[in-house]
Structure formats: structure tokens, C-alpha cells
RODO-2510 file (C-alpha; in nm, 4 decimals, decimal comma):
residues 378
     n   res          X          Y          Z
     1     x     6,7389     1,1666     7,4154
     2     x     6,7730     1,3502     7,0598
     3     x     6,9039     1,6734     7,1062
     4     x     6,6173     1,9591     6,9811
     5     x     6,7354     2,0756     6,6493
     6     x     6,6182     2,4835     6,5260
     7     x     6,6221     2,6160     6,1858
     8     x     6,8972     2,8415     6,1080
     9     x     6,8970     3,1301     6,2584
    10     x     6,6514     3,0364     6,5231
    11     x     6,7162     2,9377     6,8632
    12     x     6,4691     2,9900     7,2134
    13     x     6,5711     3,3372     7,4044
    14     x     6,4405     3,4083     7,7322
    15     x     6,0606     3,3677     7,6933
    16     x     6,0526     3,4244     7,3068
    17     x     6,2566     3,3111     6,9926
    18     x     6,5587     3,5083     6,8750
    19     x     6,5750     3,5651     6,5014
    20     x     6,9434     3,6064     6,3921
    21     x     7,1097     3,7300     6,0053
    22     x     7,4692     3,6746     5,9351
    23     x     7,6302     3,8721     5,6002
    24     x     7,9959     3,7215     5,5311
    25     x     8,0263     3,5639     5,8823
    26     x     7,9369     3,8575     6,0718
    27     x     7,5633     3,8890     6,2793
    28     x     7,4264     4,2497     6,1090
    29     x     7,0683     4,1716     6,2595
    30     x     6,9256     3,9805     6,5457
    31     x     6,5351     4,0518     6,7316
    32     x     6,3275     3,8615     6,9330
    33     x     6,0080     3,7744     6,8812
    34     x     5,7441     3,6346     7,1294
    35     x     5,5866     3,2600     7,1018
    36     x     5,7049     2,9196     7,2326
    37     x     5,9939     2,7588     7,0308
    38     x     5,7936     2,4109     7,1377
    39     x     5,5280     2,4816     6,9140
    40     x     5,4943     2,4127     6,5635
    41     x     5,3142     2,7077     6,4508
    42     x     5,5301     2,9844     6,6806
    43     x     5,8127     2,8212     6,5030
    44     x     5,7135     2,8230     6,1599
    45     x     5,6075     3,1932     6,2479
    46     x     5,9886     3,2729     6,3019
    47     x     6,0890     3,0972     6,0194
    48     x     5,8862     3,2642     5,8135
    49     x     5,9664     3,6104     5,9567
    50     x     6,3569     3,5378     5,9097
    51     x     6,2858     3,4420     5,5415
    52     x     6,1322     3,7914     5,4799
    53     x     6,3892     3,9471     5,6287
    54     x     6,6854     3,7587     5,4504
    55     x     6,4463     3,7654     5,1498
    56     x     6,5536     4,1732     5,1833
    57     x     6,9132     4,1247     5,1967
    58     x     6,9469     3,8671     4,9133
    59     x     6,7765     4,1587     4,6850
    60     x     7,0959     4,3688     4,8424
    61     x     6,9640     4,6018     5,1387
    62     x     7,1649     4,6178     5,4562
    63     x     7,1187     4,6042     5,8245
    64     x     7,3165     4,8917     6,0031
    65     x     7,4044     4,8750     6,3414
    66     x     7,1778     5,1315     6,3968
    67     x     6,8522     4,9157     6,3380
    68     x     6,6928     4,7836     6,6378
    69     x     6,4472     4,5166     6,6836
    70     x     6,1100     4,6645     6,5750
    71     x     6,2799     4,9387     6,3163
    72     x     6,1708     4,7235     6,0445
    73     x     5,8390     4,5853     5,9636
    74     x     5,6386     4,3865     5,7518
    75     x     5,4103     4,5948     5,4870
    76     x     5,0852     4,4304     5,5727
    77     x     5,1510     4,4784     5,9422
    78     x     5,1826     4,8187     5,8586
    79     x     4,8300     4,8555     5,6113
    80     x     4,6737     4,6573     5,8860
    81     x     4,7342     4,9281     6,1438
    82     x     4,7245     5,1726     5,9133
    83     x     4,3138     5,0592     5,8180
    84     x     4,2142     5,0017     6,1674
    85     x     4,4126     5,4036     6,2815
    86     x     4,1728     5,5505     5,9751
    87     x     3,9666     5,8441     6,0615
    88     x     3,7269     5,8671     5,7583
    89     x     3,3788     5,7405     5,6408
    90     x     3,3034     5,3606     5,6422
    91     x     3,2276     5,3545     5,2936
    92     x     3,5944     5,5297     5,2188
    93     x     3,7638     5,2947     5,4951
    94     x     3,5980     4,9519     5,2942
    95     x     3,7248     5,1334     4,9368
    96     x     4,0903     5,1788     5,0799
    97     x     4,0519     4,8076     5,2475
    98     x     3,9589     4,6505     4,9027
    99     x     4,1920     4,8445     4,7142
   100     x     4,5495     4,7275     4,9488
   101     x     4,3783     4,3573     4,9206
   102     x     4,3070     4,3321     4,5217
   103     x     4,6342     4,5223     4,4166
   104     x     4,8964     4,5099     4,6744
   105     x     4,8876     4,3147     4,9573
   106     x     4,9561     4,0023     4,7598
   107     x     5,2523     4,1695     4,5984
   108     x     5,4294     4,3576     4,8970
   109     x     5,2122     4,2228     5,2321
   110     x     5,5641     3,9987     5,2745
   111     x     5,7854     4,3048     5,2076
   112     x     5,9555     4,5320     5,4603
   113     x     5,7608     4,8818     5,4759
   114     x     6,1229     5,0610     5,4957
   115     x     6,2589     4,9180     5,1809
   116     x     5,9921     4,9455     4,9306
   117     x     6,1373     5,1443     4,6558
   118     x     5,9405     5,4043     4,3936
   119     x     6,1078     5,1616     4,1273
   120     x     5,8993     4,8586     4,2511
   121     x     5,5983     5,0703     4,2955
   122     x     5,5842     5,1901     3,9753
   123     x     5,6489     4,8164     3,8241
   124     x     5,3454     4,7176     4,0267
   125     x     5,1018     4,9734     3,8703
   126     x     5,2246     4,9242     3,5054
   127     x     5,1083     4,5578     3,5076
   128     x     4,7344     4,6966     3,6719
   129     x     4,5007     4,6562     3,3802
   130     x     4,2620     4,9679     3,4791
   131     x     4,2187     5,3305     3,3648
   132     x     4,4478     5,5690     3,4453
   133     x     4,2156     5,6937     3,7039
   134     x     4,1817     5,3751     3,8820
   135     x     4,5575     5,3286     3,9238
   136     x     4,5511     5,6774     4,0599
   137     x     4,2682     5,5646     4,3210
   138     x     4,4873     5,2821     4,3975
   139     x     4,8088     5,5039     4,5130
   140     x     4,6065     5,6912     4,7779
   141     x     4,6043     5,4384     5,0734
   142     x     4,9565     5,3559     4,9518
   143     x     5,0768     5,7071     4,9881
   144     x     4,8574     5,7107     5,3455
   145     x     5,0594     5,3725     5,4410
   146     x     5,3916     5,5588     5,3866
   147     x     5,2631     5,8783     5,5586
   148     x     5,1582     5,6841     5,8435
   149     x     5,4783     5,5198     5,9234
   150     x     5,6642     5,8536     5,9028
   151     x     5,8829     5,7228     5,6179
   152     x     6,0682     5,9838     5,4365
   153     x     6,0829     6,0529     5,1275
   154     x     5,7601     5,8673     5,0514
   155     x     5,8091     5,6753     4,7700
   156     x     5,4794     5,7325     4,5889
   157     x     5,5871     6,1206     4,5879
   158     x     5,7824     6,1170     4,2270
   159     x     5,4913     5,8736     4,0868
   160     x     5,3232     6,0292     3,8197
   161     x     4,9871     5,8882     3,6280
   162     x     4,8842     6,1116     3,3488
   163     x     4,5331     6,2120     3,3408
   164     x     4,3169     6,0485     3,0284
   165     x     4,0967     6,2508     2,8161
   166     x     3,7636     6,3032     2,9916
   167     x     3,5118     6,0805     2,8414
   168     x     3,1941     6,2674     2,6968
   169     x     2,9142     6,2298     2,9287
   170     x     2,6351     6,0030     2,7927
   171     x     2,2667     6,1037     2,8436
   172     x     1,8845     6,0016     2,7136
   173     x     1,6682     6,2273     2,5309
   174     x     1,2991     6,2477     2,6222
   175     x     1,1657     5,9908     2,4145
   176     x     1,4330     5,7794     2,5013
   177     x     1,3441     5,8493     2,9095
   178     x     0,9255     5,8250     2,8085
   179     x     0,9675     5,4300     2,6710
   180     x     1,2000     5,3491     2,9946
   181     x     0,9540     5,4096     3,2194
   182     x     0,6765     5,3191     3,0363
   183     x     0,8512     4,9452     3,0080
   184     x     0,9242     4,9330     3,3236
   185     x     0,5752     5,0085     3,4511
   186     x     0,4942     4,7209     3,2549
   187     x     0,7199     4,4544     3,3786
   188     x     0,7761     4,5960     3,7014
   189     x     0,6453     4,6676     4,0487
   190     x     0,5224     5,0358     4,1493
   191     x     0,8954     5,0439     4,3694
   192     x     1,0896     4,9801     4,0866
   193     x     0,9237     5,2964     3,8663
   194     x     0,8976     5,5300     4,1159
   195     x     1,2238     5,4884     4,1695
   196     x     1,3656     5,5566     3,8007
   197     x     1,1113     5,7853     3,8308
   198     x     1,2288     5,9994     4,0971
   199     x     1,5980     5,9217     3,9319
   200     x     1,5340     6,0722     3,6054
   201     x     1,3290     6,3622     3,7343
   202     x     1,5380     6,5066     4,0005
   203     x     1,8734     6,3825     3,9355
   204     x     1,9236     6,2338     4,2737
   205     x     2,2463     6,0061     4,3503
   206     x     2,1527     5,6543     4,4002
   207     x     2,2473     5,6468     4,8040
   208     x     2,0208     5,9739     4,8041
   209     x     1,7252     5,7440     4,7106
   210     x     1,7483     5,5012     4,8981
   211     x     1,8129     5,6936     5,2086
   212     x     1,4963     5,8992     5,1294
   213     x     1,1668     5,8889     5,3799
   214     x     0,8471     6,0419     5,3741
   215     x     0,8933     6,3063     5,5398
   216     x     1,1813     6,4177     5,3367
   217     x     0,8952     6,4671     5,0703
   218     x     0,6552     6,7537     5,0337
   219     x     0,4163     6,6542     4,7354
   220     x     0,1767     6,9492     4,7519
   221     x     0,5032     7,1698     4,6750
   222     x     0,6812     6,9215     4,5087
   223     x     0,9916     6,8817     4,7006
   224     x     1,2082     6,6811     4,8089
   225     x     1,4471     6,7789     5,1221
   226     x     1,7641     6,5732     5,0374
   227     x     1,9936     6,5334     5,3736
   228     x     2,0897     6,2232     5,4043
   229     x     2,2001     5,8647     5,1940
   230     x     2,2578     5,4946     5,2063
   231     x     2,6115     5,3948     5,1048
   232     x     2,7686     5,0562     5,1198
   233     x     2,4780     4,9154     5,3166
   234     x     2,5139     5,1923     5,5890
   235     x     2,3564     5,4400     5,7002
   236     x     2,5349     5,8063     5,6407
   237     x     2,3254     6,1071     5,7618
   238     x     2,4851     6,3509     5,5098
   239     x     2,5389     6,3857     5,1591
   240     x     2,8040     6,2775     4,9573
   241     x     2,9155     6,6947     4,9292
   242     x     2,8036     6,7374     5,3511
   243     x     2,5476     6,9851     5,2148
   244     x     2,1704     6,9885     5,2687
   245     x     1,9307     7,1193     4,9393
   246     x     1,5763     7,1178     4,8617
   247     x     1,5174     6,9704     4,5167
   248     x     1,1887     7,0224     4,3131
   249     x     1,0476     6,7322     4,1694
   250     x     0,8649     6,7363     3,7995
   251     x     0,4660     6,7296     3,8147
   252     x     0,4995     6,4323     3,6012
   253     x     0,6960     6,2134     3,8898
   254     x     0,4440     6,2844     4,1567
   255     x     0,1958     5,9792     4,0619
   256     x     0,4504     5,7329     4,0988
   257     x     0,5705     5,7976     4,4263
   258     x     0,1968     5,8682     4,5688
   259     x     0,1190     5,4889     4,3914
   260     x     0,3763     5,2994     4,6719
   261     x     0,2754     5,0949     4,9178
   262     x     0,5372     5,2009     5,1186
   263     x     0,3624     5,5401     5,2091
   264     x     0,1908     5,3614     5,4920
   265     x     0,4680     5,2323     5,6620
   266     x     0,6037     5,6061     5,7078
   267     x     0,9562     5,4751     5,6920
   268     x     1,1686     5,4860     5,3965
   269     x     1,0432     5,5448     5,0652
   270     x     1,2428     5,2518     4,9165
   271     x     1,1745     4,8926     5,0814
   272     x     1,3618     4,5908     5,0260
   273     x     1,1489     4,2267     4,9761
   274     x     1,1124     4,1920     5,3620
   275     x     0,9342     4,4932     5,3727
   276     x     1,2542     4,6980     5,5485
   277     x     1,4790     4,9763     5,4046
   278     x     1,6423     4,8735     5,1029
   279     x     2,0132     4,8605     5,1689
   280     x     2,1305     4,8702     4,7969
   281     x     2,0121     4,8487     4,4377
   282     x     2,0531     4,5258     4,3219
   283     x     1,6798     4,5578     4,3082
   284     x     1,6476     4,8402     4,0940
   285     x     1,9967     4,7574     3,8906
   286     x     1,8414     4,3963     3,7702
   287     x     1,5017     4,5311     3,6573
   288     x     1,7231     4,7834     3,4819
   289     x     1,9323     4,5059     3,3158
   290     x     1,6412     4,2811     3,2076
   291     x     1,4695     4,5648     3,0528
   292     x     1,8147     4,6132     2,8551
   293     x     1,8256     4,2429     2,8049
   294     x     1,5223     4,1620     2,7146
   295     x     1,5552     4,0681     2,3057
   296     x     1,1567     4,2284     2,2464
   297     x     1,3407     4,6162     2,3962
   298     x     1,5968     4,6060     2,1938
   299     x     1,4277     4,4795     1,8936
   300     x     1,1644     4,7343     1,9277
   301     x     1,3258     5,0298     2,0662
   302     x     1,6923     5,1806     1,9080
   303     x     1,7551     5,3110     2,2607
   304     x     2,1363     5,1957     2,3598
   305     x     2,1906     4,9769     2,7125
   306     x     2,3319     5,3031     2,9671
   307     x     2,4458     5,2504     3,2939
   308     x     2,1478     5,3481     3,5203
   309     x     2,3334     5,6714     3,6465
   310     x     2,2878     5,7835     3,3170
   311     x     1,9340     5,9251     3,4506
   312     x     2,1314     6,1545     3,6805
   313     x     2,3305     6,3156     3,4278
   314     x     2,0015     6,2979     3,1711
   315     x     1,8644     6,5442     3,4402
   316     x     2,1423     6,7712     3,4096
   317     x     2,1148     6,7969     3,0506
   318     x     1,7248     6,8686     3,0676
   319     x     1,7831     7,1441     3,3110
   320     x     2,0126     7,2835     3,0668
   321     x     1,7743     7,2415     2,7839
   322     x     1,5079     7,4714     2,9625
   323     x     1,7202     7,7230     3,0328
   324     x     1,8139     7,6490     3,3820
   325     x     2,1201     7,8299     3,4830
   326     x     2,4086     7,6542     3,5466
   327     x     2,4645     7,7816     3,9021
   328     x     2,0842     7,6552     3,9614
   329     x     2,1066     7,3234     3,8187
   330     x     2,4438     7,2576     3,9940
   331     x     2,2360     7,3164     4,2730
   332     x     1,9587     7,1179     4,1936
   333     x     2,2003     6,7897     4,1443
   334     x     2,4178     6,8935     4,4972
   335     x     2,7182     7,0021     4,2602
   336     x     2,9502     7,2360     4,3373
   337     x     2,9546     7,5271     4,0540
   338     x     3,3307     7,4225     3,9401
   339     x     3,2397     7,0644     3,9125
   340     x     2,8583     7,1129     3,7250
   341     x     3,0869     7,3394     3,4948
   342     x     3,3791     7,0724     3,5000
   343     x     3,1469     6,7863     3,4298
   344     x     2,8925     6,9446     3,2002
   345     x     3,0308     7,2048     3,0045
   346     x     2,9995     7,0952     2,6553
   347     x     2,6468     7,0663     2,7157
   348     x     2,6138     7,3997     2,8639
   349     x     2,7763     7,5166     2,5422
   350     x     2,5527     7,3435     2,3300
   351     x     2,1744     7,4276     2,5139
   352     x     2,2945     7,8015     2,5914
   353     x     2,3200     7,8350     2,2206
   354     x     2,5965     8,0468     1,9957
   355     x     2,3613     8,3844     1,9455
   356     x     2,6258     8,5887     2,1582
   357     x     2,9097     8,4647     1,9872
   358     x     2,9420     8,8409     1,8704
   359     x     2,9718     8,9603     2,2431
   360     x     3,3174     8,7254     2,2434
   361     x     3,4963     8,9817     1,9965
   362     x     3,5351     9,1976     2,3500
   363     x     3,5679     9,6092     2,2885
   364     x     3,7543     9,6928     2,0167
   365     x     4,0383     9,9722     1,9988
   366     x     3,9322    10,3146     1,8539
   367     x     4,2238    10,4381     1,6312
   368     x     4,3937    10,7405     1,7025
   369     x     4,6064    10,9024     1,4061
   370     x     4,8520    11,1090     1,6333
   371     x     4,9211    10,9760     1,9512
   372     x     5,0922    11,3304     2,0195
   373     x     4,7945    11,4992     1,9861
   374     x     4,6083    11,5369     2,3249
   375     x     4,2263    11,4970     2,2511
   376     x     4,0754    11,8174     2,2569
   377     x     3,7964    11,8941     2,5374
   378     x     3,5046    12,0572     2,4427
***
């Protein structure tokens, strides 16, 4: 009989496989893994496992006698765990999920979580080619990774991304909004107006729409009681801010929502083809992209192709125009003062106006000739 031959380093222990490392003739690292040494794919398992491992000291880290079996593991065991341990929103949860499996997982998911340096890190995220945002996005569930596993310091800590120049925030005039929806009530179905509608007049994020239902909606008053959103697909019964606001919608908007079909149903406002809640707006997103595409638009309309968000801020801007204060209209949009002012304060310099530039020159000094000299009291 031919005598079973293992891979280096591998031999059957107990009920498992042992996994040994030798440095200049002397064992530094040995665990034991479970699986069957008789089968292919347990073996090629510990293979593979060993080659990570030596993999780490070829590149010059060492075992010390103080590392146990289990002291060291594998970076996308560790994001693995670290996803499925997550207490946050679903939609936040799928964003850190994407983010590990488009930018780091195929660089580091065979790298040991203890030995990941700040160097190799920060080699990673110079060769990203996104904003300087983005790559700041993509450190949080890296930094959450490290935090989970305790390891100390955390090697995102001294990585530092420097902030771009806030891009001016685009908007459409009037006119501009007027031959949108007028286009689109032409080529479209009553759904697909009402709801650029409903975006342009009260600002409303696009998960905000499409978790809307009737009875969120008080036409006689014109308002809309915003509570609750579709993100992702899902359901979320809050807001994107957790906060509840009534929002008034323009007299102009109220025919197109009291024109859907929907209104029947007494469900959600916004149905997809199968007459159910719309889930998304891929919908709404193409008839907003064939409009822009469509060579008779452009040729007869000098309005610029906007990403359909654009309406929100467009909102903001109008509310501004009319004199809307800014702690109202941050209000009206489910803002938070410091970020309407963060976000929209070169507009609320330029529809407030510059007739009280005067009152900036503050209260002036009077002179007084002899300092000395106590005033006299009469």
C-alpha cells in the first residue's frame, strides 16, 4: 500500500488537521483546525490557511510564543462577523456590505486582521479612483472592523483624507421647472408627474415619496404628514433625520396628485406596474432620463440634464426666494438648521439680499479726548 503523503506542514491531529510554521528550523506556530484530512476539499482548506499564514511571515511578521491557536485571524472572517454583529439600519448594513466587497475584501479578505498595517491601508485608498468623500465613506466599516476585534492602536486612526471644496449646489429656475413638467405630462403617465410634481413642490427626499400613502395627505389643507420612507427596497418607518414634520404642499401640485389612479386603492400613493407599492425609482429615474435624452428637449429647450434630486434642492432655493426663513425652510425640507445653513448658504446670501450690509459695520467707538477726564453727570 502507498503510504498517504500531506503537504508540508500538514499532517491529521486527533479529529482535525494540525497546521504547523517552522522559521530557521524551529516550529514558532502550530493550530488545529477541524475537517477530515481524507477529503480533498478539508485539505486544500488547510493548505490554503497555512499559505496565508506563511504568506505573513515571508512579508517579515513573527509568531511569539505567546500566540495561541485562534489569536490570529483571517480579515474576511473578521468583516464577516463583523456585518452579521451590526446593530444599524438595513440600508446602512447593505452600504457597509458593498463597500468591504468592492474595495477591500479582494485586497486584504486573505490577510491576517492583526497585521494589517496603516502603511498598507493607506496604499489601498491612494489607488481608489473616487472623491475624497467616497474614500472617506469607505474607511468607516474598516475602522468598525478594527474596533470590533479590539485591536489597538487601530490602524485607520492616523489616516487622514482632506476634505474637497464643497461643490456649488445646482438648482432650476421656474421656467426651467414649468417645461419639465409640462413634458413630462406629455410623454408620461399621471404617476410619473405627480410624482416630480410633489418633488419639486415640497422638496421631499425620494424614499419620502415613495413611502407616502393617502392618508399621509390632507388636500383641503394642503399637507402632507411626512413620517415615514422606502429605502433600499425596504420599508423604514422613520425619516432619514428620525423626525416627523408636516410639509405644505403648493396649490399648483394639488391636481396632479388628485388625477392618480392610485387614490382608490387607499394604499400608497406611488404604485409600481403590478399595481403594488413601488419599491424604487427606476420608474420615475428613466422617464427622467428620456426626457433628458430625448434629441427634440434638448433641441428645443436650453435647460441642462440635472440629476433628479436637483428638484429637492430647487425647492430650497424657491423658499428662499419668497422670503422663507431659513429656520422655516430647513424645516420644511426635514433639515437640521446647521445643515440647511451648511448646505445652502450662498443662496441664503444671495435671496436675503445685501440692503443691511450697513448693519455689518457693528457700533462704532465714540472718541473721548481725555481719558482722565471722568464724564461729567448732569
Amino acid at each position: 500500500m502507498v503510504e498517504q503523503r500531506w503537504p508540508a506542514g500538514i499532517r491529521p491531529w486527533g479529529e482535525g488537521i494540525q497546521i504547523r510554521l517552522w522559521k530557521d528550523g524551529q516550529e514558532i506556530y502550530s493550530e488545529t483546525v477541524s475537517g477530515d484530512p481524507y477529503k480533498p476539499s478539508d485539505l486544500a482548506s488547510a493548505v490554503r490557511r497555512r499559505n496565508e499564514l506563511k504568506s505573513r511571515l515571508t512579508l517579515g511578521f513573527s509568531f511569539h510564543d505567546s500566540d495561541q491557536p485562534g489569536m490570529v485571524t483571517l480579515f474576511r472572517d473578521d468583516a464577516q462577523d463583523y456585518i452579521e454583529t451590526l446593530d444599524v439600519d438595513y440600508s446602512t448594513a447593505l452600504s457597509y456590505h458593498n463597500i468591504l466587497n468592492k474595495h477591500w475584501l479582494p485586497v486584504l479578505g486573505g490577510e491576517v486582521t492583526q497585521f494589517i498595517t496603516s502603511q498598507a491601508i493607506n496604499n489601498i485608498i491612494k489607488g481608489m479612483d473616487v472623491s475624497r468623500k467616497t474614500k472617506r465613506n469607505n474607511l468607516v466599516p474598516l475602522r468598525g472592523i478594527f474596533r470590533h476585534k479590539h485591536i489597538e492602536p487601530n490602524p485607520t486612526d492616523s489616516i487622514h483624507i482632506k476634505k474637497d471644496q464643497k461643490a456649488e449646489i445646482d438648482r432650476f429656475r421656474p421656467d426651467d421647472r414649468s417645461t419639465i413638467i409640462d413634458y413630462l405630462s406629455k410623454k408620461n403617465d399621471a404617476q410619473v408627474v405627480a410624482y416630480f410634481a410633489l418633488f419639486f413642490g415640497t422638496g421631499m427626499r425620494p424614499g419620502e415619496l415613495l413611502g407616502l400613502e393617502y392618508s399621509d395627505l390632507d388636500l383641503k389643507e394642503r399637507k402632507v404628514h411626512v413620517h415615514q420612507q422606502t429605502v433600499r427596497r425596504r420599508h423604514k418607518a422613520s425619516t432619514k433625520t428620525h423626525m416627523r414634520r408636516t410639509v405644505t404642499i403648493p396649490a399648483w401640485v394639488i391636481p396632479f396628485i388628485s388625477n392618480l389612479p392610485s387614490q382608490f386603492k387607499y394604499g400608497h400613493v406611488f404604485l409600481n406596474n403590478l399595481g403594488t407599492k413601488c419599491l424604487d425609482t427606476d420608474l420615475f429615474n428613466d422617464a427622467w432620463n428620456n426626457m433628458f435624452d430625448d434629441p427634440k428637449f434638448r433641441r428645443d429647450h436650453n435647460i441642462r440634464k440635472r440629476r433628479p434630486y436637483t428638484c429637492r434642492h430647487s425647492r430650497a432655493a424657491e423658499l428662499l426666494t419668497m422670503g422663507v426663513k431659513p429656520a422655516k425652510a430647513a424645516r420644511q425640507l426635514g433639515h437640521s438648521v446647521e445643515m440647511f445653513f451648511g448646505t445652502y448658504s450662498e443662496w441664503i446670501d444671495e435671496f436675503q439680499g445685501d440692503d443691511d450690509d450697513h448693519l455689518l459695520e457693528g457700533v462704532g467707538i465714540s472718541p473721548v479726548t481725555d481719558r482722565s477726564q471722568k464724564p461729567e453727570i448732569k
